[in-house]
Phi, psi and omega in degrees: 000134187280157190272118163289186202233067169359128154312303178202121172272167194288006149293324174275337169298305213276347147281339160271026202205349165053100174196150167279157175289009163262333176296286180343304181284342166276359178260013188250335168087078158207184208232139178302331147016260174307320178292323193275348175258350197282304192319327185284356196045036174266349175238160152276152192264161172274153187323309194290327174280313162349283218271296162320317189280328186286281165342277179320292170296001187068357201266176175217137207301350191241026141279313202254359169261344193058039207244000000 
């Protein structure tokens, strides 16, 4: 099965918007943390950040799934 491919990852969002991963993470209302496990694919993001983040960025959640 082929791997998908994010459209745009949340490093590169968070680099087109020049923000640090702590400004990212209060504006979506998570810990820079969190942000710092997405980039790493060490976390999956949640339905609720999802939907924050989509909101906020103008993005749709299957630009950041590669879907």
């Amino acid at each position: 099965m082929a791997e998908t491919v994010p459209k745009i990852t949340i490093k590169e969002l968070r680099a087109r918007h020049k923000m640090t991963q702590e400004q990212f993470a209060k504006s979506v209302g998570t810990t820079a943390q969190t942000v710092s496990a997405w980039e790493k694919n060490q976390l999956s993001i949640s339905p609720k950040n999802m939907v924050a983040i989509c909101n906020k960025y103008h993005i749709q959640s299957s630009d950041l799934y590669g879907i």
